[in-house]
C-alpha positions as CSV (number, residue, x, y, z in Angstrom):
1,X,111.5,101.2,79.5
2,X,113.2,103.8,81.8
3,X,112.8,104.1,85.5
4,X,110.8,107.7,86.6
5,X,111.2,107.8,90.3
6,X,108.2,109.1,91.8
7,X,105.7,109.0,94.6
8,X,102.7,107.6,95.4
9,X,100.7,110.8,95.5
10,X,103.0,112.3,92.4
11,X,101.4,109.5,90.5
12,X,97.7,109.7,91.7
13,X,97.9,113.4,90.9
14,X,98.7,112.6,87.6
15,X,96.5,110.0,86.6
16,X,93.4,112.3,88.1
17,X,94.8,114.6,86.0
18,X,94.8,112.4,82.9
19,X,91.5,110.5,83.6
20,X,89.6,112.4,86.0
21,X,86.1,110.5,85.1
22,X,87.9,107.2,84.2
23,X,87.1,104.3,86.4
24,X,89.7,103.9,89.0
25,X,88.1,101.4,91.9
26,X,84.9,99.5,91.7
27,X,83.4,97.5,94.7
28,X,80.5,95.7,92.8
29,X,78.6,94.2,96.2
30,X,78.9,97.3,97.7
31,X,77.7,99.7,94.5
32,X,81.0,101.9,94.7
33,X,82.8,103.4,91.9
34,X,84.9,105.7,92.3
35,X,86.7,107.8,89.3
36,X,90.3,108.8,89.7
37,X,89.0,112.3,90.4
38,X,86.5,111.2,92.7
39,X,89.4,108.9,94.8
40,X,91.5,111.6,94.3
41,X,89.3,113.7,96.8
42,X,88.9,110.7,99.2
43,X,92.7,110.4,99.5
44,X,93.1,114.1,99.9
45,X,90.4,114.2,102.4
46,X,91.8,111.0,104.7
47,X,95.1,112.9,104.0
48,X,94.6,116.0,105.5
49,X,92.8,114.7,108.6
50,X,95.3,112.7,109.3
51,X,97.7,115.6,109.4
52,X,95.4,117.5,111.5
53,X,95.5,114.5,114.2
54,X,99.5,115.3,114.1
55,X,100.5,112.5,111.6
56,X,104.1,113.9,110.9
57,X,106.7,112.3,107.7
58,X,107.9,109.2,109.2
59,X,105.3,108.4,111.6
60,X,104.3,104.4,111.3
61,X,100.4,103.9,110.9
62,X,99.3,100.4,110.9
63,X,96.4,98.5,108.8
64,X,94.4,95.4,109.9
65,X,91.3,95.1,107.4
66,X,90.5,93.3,104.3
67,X,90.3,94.6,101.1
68,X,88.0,97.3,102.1
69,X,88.1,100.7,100.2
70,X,89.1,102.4,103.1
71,X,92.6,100.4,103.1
72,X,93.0,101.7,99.6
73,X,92.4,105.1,100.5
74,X,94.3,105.0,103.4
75,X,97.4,103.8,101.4
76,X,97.5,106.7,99.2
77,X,96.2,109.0,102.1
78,X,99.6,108.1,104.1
79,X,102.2,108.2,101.3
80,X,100.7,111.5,100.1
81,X,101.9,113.1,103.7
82,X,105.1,111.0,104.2
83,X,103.5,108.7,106.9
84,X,104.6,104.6,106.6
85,X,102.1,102.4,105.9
86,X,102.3,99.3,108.1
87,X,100.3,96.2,106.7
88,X,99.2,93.3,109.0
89,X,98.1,90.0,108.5
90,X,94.5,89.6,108.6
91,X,95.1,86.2,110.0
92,X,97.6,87.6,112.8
93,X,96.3,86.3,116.0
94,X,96.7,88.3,119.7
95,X,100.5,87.7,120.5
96,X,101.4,88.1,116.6
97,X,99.9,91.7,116.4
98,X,101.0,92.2,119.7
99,X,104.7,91.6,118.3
100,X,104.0,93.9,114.9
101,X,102.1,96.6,117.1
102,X,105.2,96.8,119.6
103,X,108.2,95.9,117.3
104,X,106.7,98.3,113.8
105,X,106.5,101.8,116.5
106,X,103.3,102.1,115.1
107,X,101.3,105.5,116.3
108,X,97.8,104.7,114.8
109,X,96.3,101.3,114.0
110,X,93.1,101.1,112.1
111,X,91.1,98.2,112.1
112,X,87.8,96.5,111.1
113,X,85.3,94.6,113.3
114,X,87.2,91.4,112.5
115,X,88.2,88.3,109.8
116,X,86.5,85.1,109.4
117,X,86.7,83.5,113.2
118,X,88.8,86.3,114.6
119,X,87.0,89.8,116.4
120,X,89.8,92.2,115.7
121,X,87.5,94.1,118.8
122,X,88.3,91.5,121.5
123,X,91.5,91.2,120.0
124,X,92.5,94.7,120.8
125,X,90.3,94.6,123.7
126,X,92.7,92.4,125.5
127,X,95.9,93.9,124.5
128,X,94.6,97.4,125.3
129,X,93.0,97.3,128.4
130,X,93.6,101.0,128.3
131,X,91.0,101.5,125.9
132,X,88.0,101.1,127.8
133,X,89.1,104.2,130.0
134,X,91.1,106.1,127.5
135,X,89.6,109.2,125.9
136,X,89.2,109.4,122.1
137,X,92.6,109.7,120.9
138,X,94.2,109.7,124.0
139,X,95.5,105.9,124.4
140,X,98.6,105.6,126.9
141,X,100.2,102.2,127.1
142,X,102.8,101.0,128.8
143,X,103.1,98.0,126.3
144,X,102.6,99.8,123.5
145,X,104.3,103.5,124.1
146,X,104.2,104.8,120.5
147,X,100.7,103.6,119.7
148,X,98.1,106.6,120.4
149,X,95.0,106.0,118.5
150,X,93.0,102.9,117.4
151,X,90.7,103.7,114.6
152,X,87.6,101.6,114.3
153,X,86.1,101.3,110.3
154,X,82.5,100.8,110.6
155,X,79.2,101.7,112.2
156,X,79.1,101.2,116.5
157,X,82.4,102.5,117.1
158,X,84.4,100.7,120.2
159,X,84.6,102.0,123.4
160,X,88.1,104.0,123.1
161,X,88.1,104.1,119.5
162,X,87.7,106.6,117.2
163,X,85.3,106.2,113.7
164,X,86.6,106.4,110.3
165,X,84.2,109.2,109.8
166,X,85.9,111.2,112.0
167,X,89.7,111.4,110.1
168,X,87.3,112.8,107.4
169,X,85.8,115.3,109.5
170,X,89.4,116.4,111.1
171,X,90.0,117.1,107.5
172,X,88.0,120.6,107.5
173,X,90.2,121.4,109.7
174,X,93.3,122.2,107.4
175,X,93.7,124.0,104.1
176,X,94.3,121.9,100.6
177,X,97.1,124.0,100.1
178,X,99.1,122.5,103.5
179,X,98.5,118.9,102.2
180,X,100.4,119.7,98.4
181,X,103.0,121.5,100.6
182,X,103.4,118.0,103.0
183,X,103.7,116.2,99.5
184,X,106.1,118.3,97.8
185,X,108.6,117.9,101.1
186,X,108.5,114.0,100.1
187,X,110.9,112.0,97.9
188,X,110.6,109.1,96.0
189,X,113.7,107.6,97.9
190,X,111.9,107.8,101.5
191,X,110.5,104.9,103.2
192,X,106.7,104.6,102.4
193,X,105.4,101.2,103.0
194,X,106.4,98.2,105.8
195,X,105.7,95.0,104.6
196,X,106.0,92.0,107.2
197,X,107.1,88.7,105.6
198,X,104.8,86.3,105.7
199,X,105.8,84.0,108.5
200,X,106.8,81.4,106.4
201,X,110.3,80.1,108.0
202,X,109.4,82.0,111.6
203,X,108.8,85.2,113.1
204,X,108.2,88.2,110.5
205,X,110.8,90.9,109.7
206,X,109.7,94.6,108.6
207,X,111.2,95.2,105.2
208,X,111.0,98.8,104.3
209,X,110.3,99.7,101.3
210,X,110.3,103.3,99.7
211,X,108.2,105.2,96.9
212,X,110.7,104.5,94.0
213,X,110.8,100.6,95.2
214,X,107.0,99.8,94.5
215,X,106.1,102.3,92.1
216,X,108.9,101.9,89.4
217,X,108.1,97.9,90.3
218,X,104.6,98.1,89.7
219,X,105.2,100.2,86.4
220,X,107.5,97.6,85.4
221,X,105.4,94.7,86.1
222,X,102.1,96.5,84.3
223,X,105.2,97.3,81.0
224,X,105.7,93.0,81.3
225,X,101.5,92.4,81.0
226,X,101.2,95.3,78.8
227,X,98.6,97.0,80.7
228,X,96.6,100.1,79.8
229,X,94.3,102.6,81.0
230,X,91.1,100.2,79.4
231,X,92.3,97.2,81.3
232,X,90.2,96.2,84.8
233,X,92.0,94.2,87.4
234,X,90.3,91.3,89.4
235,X,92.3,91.8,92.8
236,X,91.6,88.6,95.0
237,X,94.9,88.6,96.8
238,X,95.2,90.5,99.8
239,X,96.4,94.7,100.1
240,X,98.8,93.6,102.9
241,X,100.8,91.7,100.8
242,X,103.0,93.3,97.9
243,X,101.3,91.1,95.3
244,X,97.9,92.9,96.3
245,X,99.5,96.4,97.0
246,X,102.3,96.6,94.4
247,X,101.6,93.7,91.4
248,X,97.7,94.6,92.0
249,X,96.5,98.1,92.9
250,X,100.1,100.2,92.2
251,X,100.4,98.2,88.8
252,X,96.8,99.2,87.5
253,X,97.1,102.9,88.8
254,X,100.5,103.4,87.0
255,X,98.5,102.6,83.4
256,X,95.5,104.5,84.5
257,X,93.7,101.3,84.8
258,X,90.4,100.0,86.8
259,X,90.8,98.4,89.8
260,X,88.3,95.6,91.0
261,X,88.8,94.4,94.3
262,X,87.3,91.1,96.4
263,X,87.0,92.1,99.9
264,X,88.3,88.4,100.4
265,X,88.9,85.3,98.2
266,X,86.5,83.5,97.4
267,X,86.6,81.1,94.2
268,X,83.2,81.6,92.9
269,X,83.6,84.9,93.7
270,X,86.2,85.3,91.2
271,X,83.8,84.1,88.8
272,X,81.6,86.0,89.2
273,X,83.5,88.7,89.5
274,X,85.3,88.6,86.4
275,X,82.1,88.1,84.5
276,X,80.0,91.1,85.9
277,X,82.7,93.9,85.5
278,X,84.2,92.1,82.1
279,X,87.3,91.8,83.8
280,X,90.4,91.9,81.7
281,X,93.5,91.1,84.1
282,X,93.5,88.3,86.8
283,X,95.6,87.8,89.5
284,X,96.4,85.0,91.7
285,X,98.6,82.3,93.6
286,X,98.7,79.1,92.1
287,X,96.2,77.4,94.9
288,X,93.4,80.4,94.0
289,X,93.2,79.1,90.4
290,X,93.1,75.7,91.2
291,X,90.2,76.6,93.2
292,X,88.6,78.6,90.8
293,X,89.3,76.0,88.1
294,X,88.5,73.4,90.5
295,X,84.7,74.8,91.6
296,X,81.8,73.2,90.6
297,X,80.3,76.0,88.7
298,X,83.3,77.1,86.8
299,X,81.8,76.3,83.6
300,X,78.7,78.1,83.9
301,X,80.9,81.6,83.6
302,X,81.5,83.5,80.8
303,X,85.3,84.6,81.5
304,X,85.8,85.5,77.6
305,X,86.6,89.2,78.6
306,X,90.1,87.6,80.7
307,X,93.2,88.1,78.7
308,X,96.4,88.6,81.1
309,X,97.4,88.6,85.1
310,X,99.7,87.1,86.8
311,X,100.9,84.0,88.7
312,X,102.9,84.4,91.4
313,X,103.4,84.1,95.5
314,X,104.8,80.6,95.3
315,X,106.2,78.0,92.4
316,X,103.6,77.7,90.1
317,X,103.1,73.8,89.2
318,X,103.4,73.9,85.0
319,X,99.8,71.8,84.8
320,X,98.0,74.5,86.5
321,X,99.6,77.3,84.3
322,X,98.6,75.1,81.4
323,X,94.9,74.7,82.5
324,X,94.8,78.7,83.5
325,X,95.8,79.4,80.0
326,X,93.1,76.8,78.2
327,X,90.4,76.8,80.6
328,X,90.3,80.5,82.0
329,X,91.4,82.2,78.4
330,X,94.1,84.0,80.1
331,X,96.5,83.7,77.1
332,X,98.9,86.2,77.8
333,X,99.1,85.3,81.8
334,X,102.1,86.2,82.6
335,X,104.6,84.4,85.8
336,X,106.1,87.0,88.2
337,X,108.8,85.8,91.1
338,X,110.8,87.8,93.6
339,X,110.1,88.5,96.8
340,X,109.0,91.1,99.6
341,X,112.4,92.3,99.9
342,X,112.6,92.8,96.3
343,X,109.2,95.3,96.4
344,X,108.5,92.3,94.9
345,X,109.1,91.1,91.7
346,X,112.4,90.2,90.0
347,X,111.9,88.4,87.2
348,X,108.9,88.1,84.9
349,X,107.8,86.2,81.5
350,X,106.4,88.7,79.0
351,X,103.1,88.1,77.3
352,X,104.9,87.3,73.8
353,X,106.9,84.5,75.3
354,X,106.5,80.9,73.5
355,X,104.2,78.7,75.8
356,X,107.4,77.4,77.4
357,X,108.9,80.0,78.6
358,X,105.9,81.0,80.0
359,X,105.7,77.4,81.9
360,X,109.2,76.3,82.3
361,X,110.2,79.6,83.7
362,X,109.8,83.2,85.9
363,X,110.9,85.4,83.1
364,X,113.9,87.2,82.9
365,X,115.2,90.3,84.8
366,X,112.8,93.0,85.5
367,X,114.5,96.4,83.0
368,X,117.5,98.4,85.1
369,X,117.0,94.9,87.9
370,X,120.7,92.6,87.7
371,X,120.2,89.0,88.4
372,X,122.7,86.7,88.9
373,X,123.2,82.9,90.3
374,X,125.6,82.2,92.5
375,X,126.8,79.0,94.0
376,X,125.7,79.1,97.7
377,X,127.2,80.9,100.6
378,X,129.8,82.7,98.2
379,X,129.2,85.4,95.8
380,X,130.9,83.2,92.8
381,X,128.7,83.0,90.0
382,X,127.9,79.8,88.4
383,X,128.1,79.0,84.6
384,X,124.8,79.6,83.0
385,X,122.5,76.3,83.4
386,X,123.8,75.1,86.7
387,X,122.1,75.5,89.8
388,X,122.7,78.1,92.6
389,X,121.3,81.0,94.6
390,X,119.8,83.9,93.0
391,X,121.0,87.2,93.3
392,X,119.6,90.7,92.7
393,X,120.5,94.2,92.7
394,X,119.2,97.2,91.8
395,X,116.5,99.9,92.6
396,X,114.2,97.4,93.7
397,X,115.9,96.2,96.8
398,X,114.6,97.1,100.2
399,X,116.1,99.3,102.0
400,X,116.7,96.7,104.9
401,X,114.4,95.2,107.8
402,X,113.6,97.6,110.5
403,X,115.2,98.0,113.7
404,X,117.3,94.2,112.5
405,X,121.0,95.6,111.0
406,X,122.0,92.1,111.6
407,X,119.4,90.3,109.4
408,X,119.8,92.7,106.7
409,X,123.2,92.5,106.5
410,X,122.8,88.5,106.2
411,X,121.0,88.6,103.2
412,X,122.4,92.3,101.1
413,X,125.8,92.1,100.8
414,X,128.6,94.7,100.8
415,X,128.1,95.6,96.9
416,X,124.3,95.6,97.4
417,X,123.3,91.8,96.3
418,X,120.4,90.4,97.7
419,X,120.6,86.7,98.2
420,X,117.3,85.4,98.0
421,X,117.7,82.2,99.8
422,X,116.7,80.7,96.3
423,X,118.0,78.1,94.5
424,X,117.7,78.8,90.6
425,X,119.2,78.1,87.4
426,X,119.5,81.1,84.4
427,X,119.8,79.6,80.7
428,X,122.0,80.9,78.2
429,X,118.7,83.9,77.5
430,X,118.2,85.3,80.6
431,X,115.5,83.1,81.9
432,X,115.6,81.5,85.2
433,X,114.1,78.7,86.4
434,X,113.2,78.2,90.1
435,X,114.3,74.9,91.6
436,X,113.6,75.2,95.3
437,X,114.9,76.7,98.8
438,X,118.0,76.6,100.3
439,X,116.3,76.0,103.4
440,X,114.1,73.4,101.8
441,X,116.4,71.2,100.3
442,X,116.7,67.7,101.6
443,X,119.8,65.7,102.1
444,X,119.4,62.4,102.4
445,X,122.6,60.2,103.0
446,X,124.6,62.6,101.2
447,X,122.3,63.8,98.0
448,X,120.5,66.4,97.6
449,X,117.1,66.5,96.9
450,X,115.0,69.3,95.6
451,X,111.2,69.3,96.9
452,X,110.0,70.9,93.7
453,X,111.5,67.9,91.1
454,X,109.7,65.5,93.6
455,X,106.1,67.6,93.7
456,X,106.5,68.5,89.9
457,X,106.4,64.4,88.9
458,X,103.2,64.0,92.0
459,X,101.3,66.8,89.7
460,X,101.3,64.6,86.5
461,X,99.3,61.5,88.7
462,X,96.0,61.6,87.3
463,X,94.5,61.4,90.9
464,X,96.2,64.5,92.5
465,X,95.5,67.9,92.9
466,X,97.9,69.4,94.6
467,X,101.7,67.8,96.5
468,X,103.7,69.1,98.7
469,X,107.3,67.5,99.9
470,X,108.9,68.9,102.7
471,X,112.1,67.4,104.4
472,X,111.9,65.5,108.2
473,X,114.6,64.1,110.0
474,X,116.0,60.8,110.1
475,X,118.7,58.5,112.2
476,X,119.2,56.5,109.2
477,X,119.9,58.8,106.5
478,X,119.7,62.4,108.4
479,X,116.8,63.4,106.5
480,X,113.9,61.7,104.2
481,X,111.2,63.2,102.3
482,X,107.3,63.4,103.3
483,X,105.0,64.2,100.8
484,X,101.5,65.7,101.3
485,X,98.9,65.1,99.0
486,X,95.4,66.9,97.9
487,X,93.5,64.3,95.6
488,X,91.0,65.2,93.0
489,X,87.4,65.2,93.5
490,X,85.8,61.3,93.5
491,X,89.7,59.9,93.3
492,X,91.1,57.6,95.6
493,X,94.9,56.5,96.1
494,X,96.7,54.0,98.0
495,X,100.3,55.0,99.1
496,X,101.8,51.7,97.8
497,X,100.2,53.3,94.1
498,X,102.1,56.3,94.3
499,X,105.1,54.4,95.7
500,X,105.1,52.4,92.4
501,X,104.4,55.4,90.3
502,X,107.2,57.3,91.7
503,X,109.3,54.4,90.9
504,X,108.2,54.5,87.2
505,X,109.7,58.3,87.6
506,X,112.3,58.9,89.5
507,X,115.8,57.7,91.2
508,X,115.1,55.5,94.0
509,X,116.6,57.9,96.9
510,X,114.5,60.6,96.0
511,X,111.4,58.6,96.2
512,X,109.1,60.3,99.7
513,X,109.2,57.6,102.7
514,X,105.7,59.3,103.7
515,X,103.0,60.1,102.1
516,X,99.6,61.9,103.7
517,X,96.8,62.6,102.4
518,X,95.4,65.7,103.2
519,X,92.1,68.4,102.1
520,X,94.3,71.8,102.7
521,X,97.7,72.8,103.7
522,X,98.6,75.8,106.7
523,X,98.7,78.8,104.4
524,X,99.9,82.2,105.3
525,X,96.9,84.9,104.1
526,X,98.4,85.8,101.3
527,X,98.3,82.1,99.6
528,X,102.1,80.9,100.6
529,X,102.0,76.9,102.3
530,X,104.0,77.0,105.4
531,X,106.2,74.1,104.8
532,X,108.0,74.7,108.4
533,X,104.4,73.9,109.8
534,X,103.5,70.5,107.2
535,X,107.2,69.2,108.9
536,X,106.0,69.5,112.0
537,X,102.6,67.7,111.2
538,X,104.3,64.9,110.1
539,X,106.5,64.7,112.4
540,X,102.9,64.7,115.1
541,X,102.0,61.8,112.1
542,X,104.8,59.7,112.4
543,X,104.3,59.4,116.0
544,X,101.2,58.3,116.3
């Protein structure tokens, strides 16, 4: 497997050329299929009138929607003129898309009517009050200088605002012939895509990311599942993440393959999902299947048609793999790590790997990707088996976090490592094994203990779903571990139980001083639990 840099509108080009009446998105609930050709026009069309509203190479447009078709068509629409995609949370609240919106230089920022609880409207509304004087396209802000349209997808269009409908209509404007000549002044090294980190450990960073970075990834990752132009991909993770955008979408367009997106997650959904459209790929963080697995109906769906996808977006607990593989049919699921700085993936198992592999470990180095362990803070690599940070280098890594020198500096290093912040051991094969955060390792009088050992022996309790163990302070010992707990339907627990079960399991230091019991966990929107926020609520625990 060779890398073929190219871009993002190279490769639509070529696959409309290749499949022009081959299914390349579907949107069952909304009766939309479109055929590579017939996207192909769409992107073309969102493309040119974009250039026609004076979107030049290297302008920043934002997106704040769910997995609508429009967000698809707006990703290819902007590569295939040079401009950078910018992809926001969908759970961002004001002062969080005030910071992106101010920090990214973004020029345009499209948005629906708004996500679960939040009107993206009142939202903007608020921050804008310019908008409710501002001609169409003529927004002037002293908060936001760069920002000069807001474009509103959907029917009633805002007060300042200007319709989706109307980029399309701008398009009529300019020849075919000046959008091919805007894509052939492109190359595959330019910066094409922004991705925010999640928010896990604090405020996000932009990590740029260019055309060779996600689409030789994605190729990659599709070469690891073995993907093919007949495959269809159930997409329930979100576009603004690269799981969505790169391991979802990019992955299935490299092979020609069929796209089938959820607007937003929703375990029965899934199901269904999967079963309507014979679905042949799933994708998903580890808390999505154990919801989908989890659901009351799960048995009444016919997901024979499921054969690979991947796991990914956080450590994926080996008893959930296990029950994806036996209950879901997906017997060639494959695990992917890395992360957004890595466009994302790093390492991934391969769908011949023995059961174990495919449990016990991420996989091996992505082809032309170098991996290595080192022992932390130095660049000193460790002997194969013992535990250290990962490293990585190669085509994948970003090409740094915007307008922040400083930060990227702190994690690529001066022969072009990226230190993950990881903690990982490689056996003698290649194949690494995840064994927690730098950041989220606890040291308690001295030793070190590793959140994942301790949540890996809470999985095997018959009565929980889900653990979490996260690191809080302590005058005794500096630090101790809580543990959050999700039971299993109709299952009780008393602490002193899993006390003496963790006993029965492992050494006595390691054993959580706290345990809660809890029904969910603060999750980014793309699926990641943010530990930083379970410290704090048991720190707000402990005090009461």
């Amino acid at each position: 497997m060779s890398i073929h840099p190219q871009t993002i509108g190279s490769l639509l080009i070529e696959k409309k050329e290749l499949h022009p009446t081959h299914e390349a998105v579907v949107y069952p609930d909304r009766a939309l299929r479109y055929s590579y050709e017939a996207f192909y026009t769409q992107v073309k069309e969102t493309g040119k009138g974009l250039m026609t509203m004076g979107v030049q190479k290297g302008d920043h447009i934002a997106i704040m929607a769910s997995n609508i078709p429009e967000w698809l068509i707006l990703q290819f629409a902007c590569a295939s003129i040079g401009a950078v995609l910018v992809t926001v949370n969908t759970n961002f609240q004001s002062q969080e898309l005030a910071y992106l919106l101010k920090h990214s230089d973004s020029k345009m920022l499209f948005i629906i009517d708004g996500f679960k609880e939040t009107s993206y409207v009142q939202m903007l509304n608020d921050l804008l009050p310019e908008l409710q004087t501002a001609e169409q396209g003529e927004l002037s802000s002293s908060q936001f200088p760069y920002l000069k349209n807001c474009v509103f997808i959907g029917s009633s269009v805002p007060t300042g605002m200007i319709g989706w409908d109307s980029i399309q209509k701008e398009a009529k404007r300019i020849e075919d012939h000046l959008w091919h000549k805007r894509m052939g002044e492109l190359t595959p090294d330019d910066v094409i895509n922004m991705q925010y980190t999640s928010g896990t450990t604090g405020y996000p960073k932009g990590v740029m990311l260019s055309h060779t970075n996600i689409v030789c990834n994605a190729s990659q990752i599709a070469d690891c599942m073995k993907l093919t132009l007949v495959d269809r991909m159930c997409i329930p993770v979100p576009f603004f993440h690269c799981f969505g955008s790169v391991l979802g979408v990019l992955a299935c367009f490299t092979k020609g393959g069929t796209i089938i997106p959820l607007e937003s997650f929703h375990p029965e959904r899934v199901l269904q999902t999967v079963e309507k459209e014979k679905c042949t790929v799933l994708h998903g963080v580890p808390t999505m299947f154990i919801a989908e697995l989890d659901h009351p109906n799960f048995p009444q769906y016919d997901l024979s048609t499921l054969c690979t996808g991947i796991m990914a977006g956080s450590l994926c607990p080996s008893h959930v793999m296990k029950a994806v593989i036996e209950k879901m049919g997906l017997s060639e699921l494959t695990i992917a790590y890395g992360q957004t700085e890595s466009s994302p993936v790093i390492t991934q198992t391969r769908t011949d790997d023995s059961f174990e592999r495919r449990v016990q470990t991420v996989g091996r180095a992505l082809p032309h990707i170098e991996v290595k362990i080192v022992a932390p803070g130095t660049s000193d690599e460790v002997t194969r088996g013992q535990q250290g940070e990962l490293c990585t280098r190669g085509y994948h890594v970003m090409k740094g976090y915007y307008k922040n020198d400083e930060a990227t500096n702190e994690v690529i290093d001066k022969d072009g490592w990226l230190h993950t912040g990881d903690l990982a051991e490689m056996d003698h094969d290649g194949y690494v094994s995840i064994t927690g955060r730098l950041k989220d390792m606890i040291i308690r009088g001295g030793e070190n203990i590793y959140p994942k050992e301790l949540e890996d022996v809470l999985y095997t309790h018959p009565a929980i779903l889900d653990a979490q163990v996260v690191g809080i302070p302590d005058e005794t010992y500096g630090e101790e571990a809580a543990a959050f707990i999700r039971l299993k339907k109709n299952h009780t627990v008393t602490i002193d139980t899993l006390t003496n079960y963790c006993q029965t399991k492992m050494a006595r230091y390691k054993i959580p001083k706290y345990f809660f019991i809890t029904d969910e966990y603060p999750m980014t929107a793309s699926g990641k639990i943010q530990k930083f926020r379970l410290k704090q609520q048991a720190l707000d625990l402990i005090k009461e």
